[in-house]
C-alpha positions in Angstrom: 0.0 0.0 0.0 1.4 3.3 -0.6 -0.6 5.5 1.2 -2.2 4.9 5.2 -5.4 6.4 4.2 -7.5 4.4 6.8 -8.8 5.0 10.4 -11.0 8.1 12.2 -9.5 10.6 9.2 -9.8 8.4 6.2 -12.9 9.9 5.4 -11.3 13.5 5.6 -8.6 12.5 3.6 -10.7 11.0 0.6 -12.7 14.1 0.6 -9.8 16.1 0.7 -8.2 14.6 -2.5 -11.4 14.7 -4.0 -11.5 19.0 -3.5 -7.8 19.0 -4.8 -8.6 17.1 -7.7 -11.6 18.9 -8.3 -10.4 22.8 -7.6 -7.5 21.7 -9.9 -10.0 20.8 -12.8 -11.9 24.1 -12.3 -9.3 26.0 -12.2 -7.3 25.0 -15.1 -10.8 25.2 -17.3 -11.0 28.4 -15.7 -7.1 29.8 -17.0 -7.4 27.8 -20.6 -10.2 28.8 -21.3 -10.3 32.7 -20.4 -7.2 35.6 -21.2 -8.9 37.2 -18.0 -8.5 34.0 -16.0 -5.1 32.9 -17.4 -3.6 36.5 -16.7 -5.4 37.3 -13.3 -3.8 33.8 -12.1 0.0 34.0 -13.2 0.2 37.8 -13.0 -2.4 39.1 -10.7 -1.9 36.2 -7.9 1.3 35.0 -8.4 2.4 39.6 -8.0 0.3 39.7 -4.8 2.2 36.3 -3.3 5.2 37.2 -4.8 5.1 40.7 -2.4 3.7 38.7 0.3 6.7 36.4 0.3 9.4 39.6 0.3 7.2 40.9 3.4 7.5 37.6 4.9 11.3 37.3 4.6 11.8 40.9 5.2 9.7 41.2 8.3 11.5 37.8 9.3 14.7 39.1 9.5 13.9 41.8 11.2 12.7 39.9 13.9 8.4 39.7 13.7 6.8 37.5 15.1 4.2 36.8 12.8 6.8 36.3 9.9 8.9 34.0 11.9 5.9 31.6 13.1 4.2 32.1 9.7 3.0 29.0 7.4 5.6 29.7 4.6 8.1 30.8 6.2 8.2 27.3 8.7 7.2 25.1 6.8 7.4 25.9 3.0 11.5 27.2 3.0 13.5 24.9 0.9 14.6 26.5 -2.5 12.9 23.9 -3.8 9.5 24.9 -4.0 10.2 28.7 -5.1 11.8 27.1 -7.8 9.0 25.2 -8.8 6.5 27.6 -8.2 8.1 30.7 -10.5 9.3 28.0 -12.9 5.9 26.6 -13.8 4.1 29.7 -13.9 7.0 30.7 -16.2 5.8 28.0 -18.4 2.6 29.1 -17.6 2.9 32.6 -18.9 5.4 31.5 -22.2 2.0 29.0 -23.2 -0.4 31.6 -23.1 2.0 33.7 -25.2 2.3 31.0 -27.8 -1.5 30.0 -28.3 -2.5 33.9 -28.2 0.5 34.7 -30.6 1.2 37.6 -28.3 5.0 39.0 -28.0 7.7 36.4 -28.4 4.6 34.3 -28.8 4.8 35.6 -32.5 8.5 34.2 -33.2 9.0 30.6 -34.8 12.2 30.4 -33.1 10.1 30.6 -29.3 8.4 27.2 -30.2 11.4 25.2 -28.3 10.5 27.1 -25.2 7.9 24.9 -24.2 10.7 21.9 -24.2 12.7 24.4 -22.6 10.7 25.1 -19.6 9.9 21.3 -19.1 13.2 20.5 -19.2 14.3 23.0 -16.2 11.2 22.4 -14.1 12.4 17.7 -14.7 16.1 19.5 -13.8 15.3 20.9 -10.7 13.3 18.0 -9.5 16.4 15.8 -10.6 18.8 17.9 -8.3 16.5 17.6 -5.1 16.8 13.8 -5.7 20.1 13.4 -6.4 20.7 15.9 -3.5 18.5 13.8 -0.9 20.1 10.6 -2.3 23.6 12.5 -1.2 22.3 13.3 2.5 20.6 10.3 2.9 24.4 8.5 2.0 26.0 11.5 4.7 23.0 10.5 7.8 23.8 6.7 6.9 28.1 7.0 7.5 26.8 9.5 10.4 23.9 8.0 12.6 23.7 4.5 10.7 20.2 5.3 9.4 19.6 7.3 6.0 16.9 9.2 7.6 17.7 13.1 7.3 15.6 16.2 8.5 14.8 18.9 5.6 14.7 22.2 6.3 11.6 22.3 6.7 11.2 19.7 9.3 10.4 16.5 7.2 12.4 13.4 7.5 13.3 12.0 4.0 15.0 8.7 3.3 17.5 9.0 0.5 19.0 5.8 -1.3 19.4 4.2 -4.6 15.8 5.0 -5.6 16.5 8.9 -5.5 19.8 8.2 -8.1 17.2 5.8 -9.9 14.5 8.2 -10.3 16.9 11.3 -10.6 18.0 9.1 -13.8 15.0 8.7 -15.0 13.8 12.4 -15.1 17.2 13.0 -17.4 15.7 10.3 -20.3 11.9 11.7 -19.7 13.7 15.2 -21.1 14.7 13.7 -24.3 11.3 11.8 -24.4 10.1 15.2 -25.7 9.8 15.2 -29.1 8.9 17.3 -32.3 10.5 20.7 -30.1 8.8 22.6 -33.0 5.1 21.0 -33.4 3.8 23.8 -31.2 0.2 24.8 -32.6 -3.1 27.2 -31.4 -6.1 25.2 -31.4 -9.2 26.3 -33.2 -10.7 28.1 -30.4 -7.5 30.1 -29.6 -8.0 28.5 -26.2 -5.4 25.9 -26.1 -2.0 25.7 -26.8 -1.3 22.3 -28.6 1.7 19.9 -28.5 0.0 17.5 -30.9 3.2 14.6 -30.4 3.2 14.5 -26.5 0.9 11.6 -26.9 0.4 9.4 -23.9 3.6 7.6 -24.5 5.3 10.6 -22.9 2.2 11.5 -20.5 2.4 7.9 -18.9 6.6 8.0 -18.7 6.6 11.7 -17.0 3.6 10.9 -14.7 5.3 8.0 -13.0 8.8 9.4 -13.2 6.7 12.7 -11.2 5.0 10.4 -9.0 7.9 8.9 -7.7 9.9 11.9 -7.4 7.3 13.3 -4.9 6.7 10.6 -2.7 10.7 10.4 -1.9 11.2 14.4 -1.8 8.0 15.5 -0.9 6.3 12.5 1.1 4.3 14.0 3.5 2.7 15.7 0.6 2.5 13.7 -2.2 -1.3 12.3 -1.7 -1.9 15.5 -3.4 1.0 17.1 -5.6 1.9 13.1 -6.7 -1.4 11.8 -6.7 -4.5 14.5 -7.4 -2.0 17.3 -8.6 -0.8 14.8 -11.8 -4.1 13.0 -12.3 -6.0 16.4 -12.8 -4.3 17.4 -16.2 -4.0 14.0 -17.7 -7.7 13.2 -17.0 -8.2 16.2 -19.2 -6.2 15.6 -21.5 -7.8 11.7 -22.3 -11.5 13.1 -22.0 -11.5 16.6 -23.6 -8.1 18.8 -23.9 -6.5 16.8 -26.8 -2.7 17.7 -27.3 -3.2 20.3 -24.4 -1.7 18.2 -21.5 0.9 20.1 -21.3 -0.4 23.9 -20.9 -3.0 21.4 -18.5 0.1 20.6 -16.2 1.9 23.6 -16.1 -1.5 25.5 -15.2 -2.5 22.9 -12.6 1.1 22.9 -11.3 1.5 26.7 -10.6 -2.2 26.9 -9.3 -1.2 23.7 -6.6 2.0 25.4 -5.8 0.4 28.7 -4.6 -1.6 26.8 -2.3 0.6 24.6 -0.7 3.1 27.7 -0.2 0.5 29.9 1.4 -1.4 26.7 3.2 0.9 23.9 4.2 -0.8 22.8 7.4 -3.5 21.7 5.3 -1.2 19.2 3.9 1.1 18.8 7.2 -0.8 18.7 10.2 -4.8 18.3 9.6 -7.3 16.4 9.4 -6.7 16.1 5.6 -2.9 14.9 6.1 -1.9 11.8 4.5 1.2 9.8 5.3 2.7 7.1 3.1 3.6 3.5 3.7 7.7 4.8 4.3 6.6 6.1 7.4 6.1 2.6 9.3 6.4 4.4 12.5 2.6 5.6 11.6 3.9 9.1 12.1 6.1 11.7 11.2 7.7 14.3 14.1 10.4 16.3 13.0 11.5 15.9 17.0 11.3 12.6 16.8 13.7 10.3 14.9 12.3 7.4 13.3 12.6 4.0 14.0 11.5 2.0 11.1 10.8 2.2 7.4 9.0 0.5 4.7 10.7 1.8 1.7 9.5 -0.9 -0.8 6.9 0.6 -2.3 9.7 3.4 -3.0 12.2 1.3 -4.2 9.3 -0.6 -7.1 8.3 2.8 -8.3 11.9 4.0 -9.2 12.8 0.7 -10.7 9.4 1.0 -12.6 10.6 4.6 -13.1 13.4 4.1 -15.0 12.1 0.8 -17.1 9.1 2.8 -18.6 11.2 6.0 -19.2 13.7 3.8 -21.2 11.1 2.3 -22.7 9.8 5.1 -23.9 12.9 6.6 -25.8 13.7 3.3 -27.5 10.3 3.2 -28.5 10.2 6.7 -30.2 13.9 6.1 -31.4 12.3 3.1 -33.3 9.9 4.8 -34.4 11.9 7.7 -35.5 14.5 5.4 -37.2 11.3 4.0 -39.4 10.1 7.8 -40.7 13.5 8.4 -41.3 13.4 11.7 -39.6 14.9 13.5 -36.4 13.1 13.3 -33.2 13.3 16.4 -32.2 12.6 18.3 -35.1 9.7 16.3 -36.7 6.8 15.4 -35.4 7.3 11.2 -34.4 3.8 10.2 -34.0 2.0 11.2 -37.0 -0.2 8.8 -38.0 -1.7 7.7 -34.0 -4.9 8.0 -32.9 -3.8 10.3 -30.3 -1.3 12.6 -32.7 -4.6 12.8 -35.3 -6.9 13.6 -32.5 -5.1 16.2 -30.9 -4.3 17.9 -34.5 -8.1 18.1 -35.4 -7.9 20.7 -33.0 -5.7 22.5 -34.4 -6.3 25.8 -36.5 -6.7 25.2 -40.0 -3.4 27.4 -41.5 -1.5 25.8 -38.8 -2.0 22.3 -40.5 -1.6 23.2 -43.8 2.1 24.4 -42.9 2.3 21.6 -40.3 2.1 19.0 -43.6 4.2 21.4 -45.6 
């Protein structure tokens, strides 16, 4: 089992992933599908955080009580998550640029920066695993356990599976293909990445998974389970080729959350632990005593099979059209590559065949 969803909260915790999942849903439908909701999100929220998070810091080092014993400032410090949050809504911001051909939106040569952005936001993930997988190898010659306290007072257990997994994220990056086959759907409502079928989808969704519940285990019932469900859900029953503006959105909308309300993840009724934490609790006072970390261990071995799996797959597959990868579109031709381009606007295929 990965996940100790059972006893007095169980209930609590069921409907809490169900609100996740659901506010994650709504909301991305709500930035897709509207400039006002797309731009109010990334630019409008994200600002006011953004100057909330200088006051925090600012008034913090000056010695305020309420920024010292604040939320974000205890619980959500690592460089970690700022770097995920400013580098998805990033992405966030370059997508709507592309599919409303606004600014560099405009420029063939800006296609590539949806690979681009991908690419960093896999990176950074890669370095916090390799890095845990380095202090859980220091805590292990230290205390004789590989348990280690995070800044922000969660024990992690780093091993083999971090290196695993970190590996893993480097293949899903050149799993990307067709760099240029970035297109505006007919409704100007979508931006569309027609060859991110769900070869890639199902490769960076376990590779995600896995990356959260080493790094991020107290937490990843929602950012590993909900928050990576919600845009491929979409993208199977009604955002064809939009699965990735649906996880970048999605993404920088979960991020804002958890950085403004981490109790709701860490300490309520709505918390859920995993199976690593055989204790049946974590205390960041308390050292722990025991670990399950098989379910860990399949998921990165799983990790790493499908991801390679999935490059030789489209290197075959490239090898047969006799084309590169990265520049041509790989699965033309697919049921999901054909469906996602019948969404695409109508000078945008005639070039695409060109």
């Amino acid at each position: 089992m990965f996940f100790q969803v059972y006893g007095d909260n169980s209930i609590y915790q069921v409907l809490g992933w169900v609100l996740v999942f659901g506010a994650l849903i709504l909301t991305n439908e709500i930035q897709r599908r509207t400039k006002v909701g797309g731009y109010g999100f990334f630019f409008g929220v994200l600002g006011a955080l953004t100057v909330y998070f200088i006051a925090i810091y600012v008034c913090a080092a000056k010695g305020a009580e309420w920024a010292l014993t604040n939320q974000t400032y205890v619980h959500m410090n690592s460089w970690f998550h700022y770097a995920k949050l400013y580098a998805s809504a990033a992405g966030c911001i370059g997508f709507m640029m592309l599919k409303y051909k606004t600014g560099l939106g405009k420029k063939d040569w800006f296609k590539p920066f949806p690979f681009i952005i991908v690419a960093i936001n896999i990176l950074i993930a890669v370095g916090s695993d390799f890095e845990s997988a380095v202090k859980g190898s220091i805590a292990l010659a230290e205390t004789g356990s590989r348990w280690w306290l995070s800044s922000e007072g969660v024990w992690l257990y780093g091993g083999w599976w971090n290196i695993a997994n970190g590996l893993a994220g480097i293949i899903n990056i050149f799993c990307m293909t067709s760099w240029w086959g970035i297109y505006t759907s007919k409704k100007k409502d979508d931006m569309i990445w027609p060859d991110m079928t769900w070869v890639y989808i199902i490769a960076y969704d376990i590779w995600n998974f896995e990356y959260t519940y080493l790094n991020l285990p107290t937490h990843s019932w929602y950012c590993g389970f909900a928050l990576l469900l919600a845009p491929t859900v979409a993208a199977i029953f009604w955002n064809k080729g939009g699965w990735i503006q649906n996880r970048a959105n999605t993404l920088a909308t979960w991020c804002m959350f958890a950085q403004v309300f981490p109790l709701f993840q860490d300490s309520s009724v709505f918390s859920v632990l995993p199976s690593l934490y055989a204790d049946g609790f974590m205390d960041p006072a308390i050292h722990p005593t025991a670990v399950d970390p098989r379910a860990g261990g399949v998921v990165a071995i799983l990790s790493i099979l499908v991801n390679m799996a999935a490059l030789a797959y489209i290197i075959k597959r490239a090898k047969k059209l006799h084309i590169n990868p990265y520049k041509k579109d790989v699965f033309v031709g697919t049921r999901d590559f054909e469906e996602a381009m019948e969404r695409v606007e109508d000078g945008a295929k005639v070039t695409a065949k060109a």
